[in-house]
DSSP file (Angstrom, degrees, kcal/mol; ACC not computed):
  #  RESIDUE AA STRUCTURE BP1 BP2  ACC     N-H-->O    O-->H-N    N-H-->O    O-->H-N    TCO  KAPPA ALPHA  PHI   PSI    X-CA   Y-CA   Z-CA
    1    1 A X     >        0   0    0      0, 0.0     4,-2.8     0, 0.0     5,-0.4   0.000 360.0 360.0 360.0 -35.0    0.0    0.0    0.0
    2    2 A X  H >>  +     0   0    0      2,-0.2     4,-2.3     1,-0.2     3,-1.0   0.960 360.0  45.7 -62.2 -76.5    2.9    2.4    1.0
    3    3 A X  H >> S+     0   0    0      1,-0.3     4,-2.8     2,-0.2     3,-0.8   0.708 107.7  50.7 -14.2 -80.2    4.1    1.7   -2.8
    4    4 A X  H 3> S+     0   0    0      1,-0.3     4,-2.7     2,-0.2    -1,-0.3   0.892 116.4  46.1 -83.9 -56.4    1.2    2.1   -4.4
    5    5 A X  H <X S+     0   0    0     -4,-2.8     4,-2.2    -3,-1.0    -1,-0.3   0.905 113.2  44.1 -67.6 -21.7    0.9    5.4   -2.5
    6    6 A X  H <X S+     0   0    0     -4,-2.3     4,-2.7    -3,-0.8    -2,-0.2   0.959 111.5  51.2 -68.3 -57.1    4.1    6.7   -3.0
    7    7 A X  H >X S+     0   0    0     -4,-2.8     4,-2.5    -5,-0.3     3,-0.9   0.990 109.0  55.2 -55.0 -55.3    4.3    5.8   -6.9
    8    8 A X  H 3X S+     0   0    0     -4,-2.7     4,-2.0    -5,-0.3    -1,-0.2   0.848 109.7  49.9 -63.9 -39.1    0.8    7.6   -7.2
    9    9 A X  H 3X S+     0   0    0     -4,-2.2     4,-2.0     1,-0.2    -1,-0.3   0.872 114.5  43.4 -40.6 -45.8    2.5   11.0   -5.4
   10   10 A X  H <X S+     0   0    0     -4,-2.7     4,-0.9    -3,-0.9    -2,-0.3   0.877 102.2  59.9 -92.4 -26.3    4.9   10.9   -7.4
   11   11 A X  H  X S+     0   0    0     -4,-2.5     4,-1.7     1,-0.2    -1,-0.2   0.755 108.0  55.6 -32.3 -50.1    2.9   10.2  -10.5
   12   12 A X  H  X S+     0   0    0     -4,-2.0     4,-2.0    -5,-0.2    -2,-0.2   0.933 107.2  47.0 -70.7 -36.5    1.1   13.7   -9.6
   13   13 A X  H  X S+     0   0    0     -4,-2.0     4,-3.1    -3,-0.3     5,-0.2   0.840 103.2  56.1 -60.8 -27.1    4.2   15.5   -9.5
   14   14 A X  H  X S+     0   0    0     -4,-0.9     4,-4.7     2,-0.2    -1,-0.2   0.896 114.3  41.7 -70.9 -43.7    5.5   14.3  -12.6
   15   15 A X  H  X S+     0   0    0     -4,-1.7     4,-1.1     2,-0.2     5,-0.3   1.000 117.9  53.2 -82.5 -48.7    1.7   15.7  -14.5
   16   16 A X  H >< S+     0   0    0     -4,-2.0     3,-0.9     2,-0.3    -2,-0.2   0.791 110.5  44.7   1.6 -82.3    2.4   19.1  -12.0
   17   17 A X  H >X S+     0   0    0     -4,-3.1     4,-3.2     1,-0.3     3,-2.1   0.845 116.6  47.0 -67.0 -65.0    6.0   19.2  -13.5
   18   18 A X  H 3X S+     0   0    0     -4,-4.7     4,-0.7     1,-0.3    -1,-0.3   0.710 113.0  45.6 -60.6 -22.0    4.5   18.7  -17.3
   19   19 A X  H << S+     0   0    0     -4,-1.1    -1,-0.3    -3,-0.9    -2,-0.2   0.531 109.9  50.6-123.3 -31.8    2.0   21.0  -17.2
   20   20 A X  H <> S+     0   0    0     -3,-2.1     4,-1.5    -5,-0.3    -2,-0.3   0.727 117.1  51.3 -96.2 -21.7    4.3   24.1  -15.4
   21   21 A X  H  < S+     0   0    0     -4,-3.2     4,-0.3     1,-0.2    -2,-0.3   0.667 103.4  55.4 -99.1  -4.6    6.8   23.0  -18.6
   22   22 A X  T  X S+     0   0    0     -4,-0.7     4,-0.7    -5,-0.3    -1,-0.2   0.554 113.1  45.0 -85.6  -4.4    4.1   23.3  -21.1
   23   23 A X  T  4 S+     0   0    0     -3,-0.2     3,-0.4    -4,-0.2    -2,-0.2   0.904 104.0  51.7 -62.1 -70.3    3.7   26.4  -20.0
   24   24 A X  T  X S+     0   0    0     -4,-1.5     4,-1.2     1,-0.2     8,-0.7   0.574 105.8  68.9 -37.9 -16.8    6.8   27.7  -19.7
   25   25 A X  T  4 S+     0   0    0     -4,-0.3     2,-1.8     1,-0.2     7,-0.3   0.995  97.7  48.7 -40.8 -92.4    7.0   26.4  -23.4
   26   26 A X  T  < S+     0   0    0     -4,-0.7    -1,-0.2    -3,-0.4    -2,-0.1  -0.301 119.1  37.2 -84.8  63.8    4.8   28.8  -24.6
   27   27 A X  T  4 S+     0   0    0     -2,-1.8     2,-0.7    -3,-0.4    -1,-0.3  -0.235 136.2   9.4-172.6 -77.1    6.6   31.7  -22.8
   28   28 A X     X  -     0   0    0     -4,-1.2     4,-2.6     1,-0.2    -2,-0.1  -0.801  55.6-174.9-137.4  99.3   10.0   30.6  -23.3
   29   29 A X  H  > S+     0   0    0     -2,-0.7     4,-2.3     1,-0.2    -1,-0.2   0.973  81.8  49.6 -69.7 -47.4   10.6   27.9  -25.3
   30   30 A X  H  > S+     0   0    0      1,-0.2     4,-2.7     2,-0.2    -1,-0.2   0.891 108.9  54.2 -34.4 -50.8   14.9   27.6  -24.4
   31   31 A X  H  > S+     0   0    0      2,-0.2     4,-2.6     1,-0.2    -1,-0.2   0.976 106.5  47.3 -45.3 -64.4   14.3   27.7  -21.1
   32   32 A X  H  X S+     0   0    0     -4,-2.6     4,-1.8    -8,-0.7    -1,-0.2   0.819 112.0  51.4 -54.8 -32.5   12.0   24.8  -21.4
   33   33 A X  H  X S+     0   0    0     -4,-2.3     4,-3.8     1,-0.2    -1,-0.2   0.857 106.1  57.8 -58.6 -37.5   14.6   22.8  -23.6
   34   34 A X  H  X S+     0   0    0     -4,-2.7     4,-0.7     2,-0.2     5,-0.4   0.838 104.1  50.2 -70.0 -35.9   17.2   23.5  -21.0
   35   35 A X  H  X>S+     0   0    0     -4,-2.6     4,-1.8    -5,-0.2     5,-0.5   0.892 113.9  43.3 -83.9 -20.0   15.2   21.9  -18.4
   36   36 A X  I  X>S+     0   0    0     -4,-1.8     5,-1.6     3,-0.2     4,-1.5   0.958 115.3  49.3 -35.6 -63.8   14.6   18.7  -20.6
   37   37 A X  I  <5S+     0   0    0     -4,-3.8     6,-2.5     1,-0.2    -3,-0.2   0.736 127.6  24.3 -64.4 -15.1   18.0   18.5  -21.6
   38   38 A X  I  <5S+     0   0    0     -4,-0.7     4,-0.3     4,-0.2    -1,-0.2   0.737 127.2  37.4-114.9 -38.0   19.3   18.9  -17.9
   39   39 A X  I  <5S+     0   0    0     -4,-1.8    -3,-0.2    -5,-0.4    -2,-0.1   0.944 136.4  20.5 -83.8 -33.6   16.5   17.7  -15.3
   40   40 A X  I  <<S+     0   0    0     -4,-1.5    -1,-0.1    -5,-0.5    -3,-0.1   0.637 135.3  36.8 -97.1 -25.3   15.2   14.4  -17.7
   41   41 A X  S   <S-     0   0    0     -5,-1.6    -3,-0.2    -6,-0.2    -4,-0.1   0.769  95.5-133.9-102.4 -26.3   18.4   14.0  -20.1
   42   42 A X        +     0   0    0     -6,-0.4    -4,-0.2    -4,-0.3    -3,-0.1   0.676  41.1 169.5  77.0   7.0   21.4   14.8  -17.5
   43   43 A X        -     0   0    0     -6,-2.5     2,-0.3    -7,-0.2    -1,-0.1  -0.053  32.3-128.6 -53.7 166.9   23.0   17.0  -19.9
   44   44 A X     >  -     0   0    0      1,-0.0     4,-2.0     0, 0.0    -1,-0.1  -0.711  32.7-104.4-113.2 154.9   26.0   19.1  -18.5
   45   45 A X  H  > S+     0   0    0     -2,-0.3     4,-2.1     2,-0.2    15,-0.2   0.702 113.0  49.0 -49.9 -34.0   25.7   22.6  -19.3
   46   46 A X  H >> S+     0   0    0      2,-0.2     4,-1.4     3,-0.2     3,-1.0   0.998 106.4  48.7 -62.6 -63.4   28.2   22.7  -21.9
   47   47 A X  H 3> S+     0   0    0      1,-0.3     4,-1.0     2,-0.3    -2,-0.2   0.610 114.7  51.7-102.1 -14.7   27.3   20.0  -23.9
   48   48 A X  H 3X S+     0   0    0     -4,-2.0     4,-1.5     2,-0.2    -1,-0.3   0.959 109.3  58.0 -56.1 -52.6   23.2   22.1  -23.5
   49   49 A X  H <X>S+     0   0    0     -4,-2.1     5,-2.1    -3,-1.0     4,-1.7   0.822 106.1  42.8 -34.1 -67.2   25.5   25.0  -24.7
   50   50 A X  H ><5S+     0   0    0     -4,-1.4     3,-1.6     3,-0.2    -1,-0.2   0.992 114.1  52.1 -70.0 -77.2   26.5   23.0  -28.1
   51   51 A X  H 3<5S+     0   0    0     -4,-1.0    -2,-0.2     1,-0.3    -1,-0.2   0.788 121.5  25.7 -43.1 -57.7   23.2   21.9  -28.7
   52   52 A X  H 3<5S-     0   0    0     -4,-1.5    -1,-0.3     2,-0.1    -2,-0.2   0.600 106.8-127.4 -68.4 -21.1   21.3   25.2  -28.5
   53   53 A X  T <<5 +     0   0    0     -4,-1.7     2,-0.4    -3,-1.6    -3,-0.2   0.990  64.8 115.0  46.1  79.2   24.4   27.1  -29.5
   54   54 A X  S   <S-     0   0    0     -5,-2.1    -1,-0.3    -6,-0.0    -2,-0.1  -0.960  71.4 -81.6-167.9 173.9   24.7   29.6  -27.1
   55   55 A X     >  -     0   0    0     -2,-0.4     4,-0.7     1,-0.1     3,-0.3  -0.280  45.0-110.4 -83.4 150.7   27.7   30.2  -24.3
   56   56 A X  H  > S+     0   0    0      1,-0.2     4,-1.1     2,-0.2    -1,-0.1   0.555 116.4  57.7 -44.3 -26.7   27.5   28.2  -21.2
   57   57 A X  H  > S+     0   0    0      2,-0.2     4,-1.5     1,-0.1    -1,-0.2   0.639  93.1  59.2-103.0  -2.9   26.7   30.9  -19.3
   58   58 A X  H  > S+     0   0    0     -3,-0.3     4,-0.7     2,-0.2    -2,-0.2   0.702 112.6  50.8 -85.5 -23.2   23.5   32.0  -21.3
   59   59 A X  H >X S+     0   0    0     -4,-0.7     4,-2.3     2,-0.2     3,-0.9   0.901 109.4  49.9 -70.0 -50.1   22.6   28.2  -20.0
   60   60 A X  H >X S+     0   0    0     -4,-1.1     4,-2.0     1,-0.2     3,-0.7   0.987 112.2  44.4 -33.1 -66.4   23.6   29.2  -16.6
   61   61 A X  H 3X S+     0   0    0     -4,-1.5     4,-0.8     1,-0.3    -1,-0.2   0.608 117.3  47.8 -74.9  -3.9   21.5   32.1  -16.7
   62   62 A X  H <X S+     0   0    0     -3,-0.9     4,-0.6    -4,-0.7    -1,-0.3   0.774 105.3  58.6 -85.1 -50.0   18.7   30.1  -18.3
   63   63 A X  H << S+     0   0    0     -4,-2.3     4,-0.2    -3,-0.7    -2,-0.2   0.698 106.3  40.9 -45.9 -59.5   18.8   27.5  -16.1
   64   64 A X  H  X S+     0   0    0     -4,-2.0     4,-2.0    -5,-0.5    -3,-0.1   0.760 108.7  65.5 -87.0 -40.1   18.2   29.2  -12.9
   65   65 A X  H  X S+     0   0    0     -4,-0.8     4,-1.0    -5,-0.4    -2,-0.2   0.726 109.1  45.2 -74.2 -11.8   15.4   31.6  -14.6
   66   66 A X  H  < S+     0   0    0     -4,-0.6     4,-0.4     2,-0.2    -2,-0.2   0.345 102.7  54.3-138.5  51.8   13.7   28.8  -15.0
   67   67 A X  H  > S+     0   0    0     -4,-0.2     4,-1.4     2,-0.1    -3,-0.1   0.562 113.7  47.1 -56.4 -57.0   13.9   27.0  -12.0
   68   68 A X  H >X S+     0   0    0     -4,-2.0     4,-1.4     1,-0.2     3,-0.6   0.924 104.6  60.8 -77.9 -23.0   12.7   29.7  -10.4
   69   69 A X  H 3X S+     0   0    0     -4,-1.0     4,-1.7     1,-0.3    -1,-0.2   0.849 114.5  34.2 -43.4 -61.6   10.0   30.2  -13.0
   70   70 A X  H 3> S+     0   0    0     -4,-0.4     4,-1.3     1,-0.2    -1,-0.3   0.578 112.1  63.5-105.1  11.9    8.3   26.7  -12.3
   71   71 A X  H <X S+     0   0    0     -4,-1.4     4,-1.4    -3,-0.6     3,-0.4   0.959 108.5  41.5 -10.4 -80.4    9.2   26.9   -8.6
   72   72 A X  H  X S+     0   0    0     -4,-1.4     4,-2.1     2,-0.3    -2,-0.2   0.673 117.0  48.7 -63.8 -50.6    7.1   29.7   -8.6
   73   73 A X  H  < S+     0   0    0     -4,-1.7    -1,-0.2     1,-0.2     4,-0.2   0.847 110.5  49.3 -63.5 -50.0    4.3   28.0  -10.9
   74   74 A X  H  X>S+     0   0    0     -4,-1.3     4,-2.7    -3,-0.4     5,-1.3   0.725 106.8  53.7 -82.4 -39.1    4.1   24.8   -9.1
   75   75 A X  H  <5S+     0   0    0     -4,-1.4    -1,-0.2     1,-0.3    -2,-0.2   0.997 106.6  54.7 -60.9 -44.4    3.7   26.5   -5.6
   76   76 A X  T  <5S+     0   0    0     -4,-2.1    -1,-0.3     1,-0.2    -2,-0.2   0.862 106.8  50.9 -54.5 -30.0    0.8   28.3   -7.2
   77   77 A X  T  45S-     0   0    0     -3,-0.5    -1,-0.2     2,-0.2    -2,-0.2   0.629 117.5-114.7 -86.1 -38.6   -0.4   24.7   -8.1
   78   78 A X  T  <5S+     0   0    0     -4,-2.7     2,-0.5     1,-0.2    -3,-0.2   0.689  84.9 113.6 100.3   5.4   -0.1   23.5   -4.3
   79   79 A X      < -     0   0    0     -5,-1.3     2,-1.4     2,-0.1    -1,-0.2  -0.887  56.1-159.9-147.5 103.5    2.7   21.0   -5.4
   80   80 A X        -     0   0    0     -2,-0.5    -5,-0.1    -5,-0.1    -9,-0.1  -0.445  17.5-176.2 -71.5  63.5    5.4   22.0   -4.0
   81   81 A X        -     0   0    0     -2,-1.4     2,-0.8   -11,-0.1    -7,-0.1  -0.324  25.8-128.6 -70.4 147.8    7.9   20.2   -6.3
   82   82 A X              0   0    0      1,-0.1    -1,-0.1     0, 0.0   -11,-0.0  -0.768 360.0 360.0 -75.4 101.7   11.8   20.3   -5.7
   83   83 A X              0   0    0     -2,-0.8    -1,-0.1   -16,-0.1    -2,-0.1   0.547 360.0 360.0 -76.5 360.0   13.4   21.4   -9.2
């Protein structure tokens, strides 16, 4: 039962998560690739850098605006996810 409950939490976060990045999409689509490429794919910031073609530090700065971005989204939501 603990399983079953656990998996199903986390199962809500997961549609939380998709839902604050199809937003964030349609606002800022880089941003939203940069958190695929880094929070689902495990990409390093350079090798996000290469792909999108843009400095490392525009990933940096990318990165971090949207973090806080669906930080921000997901509290509004009541699910408080750790990005």
């Amino acid at each position: 039962d603990e399983v079953h409950l656990l998996t199903e939490a986390r199962s809500e976060e997961l549609i939380a998560l998709d839902r604050s990045l199809t937003k964030l999409a349609k606002l800022d689509p880089r941003q939203s690739r940069i958190v695929e490429m880094r929070y689902f794919g495990g990409l390093e910031m350079k090798e996000i850098a290469e792909v999108l073609e843009v400095s490392p530090k525009t990933v940096e700065r990318d990165w971090q605006a949207a973090k806080l971005w669906l930080r921000a989204d997901l509290r509004e939501r009541d699910g408080d996810l750790t990005i």
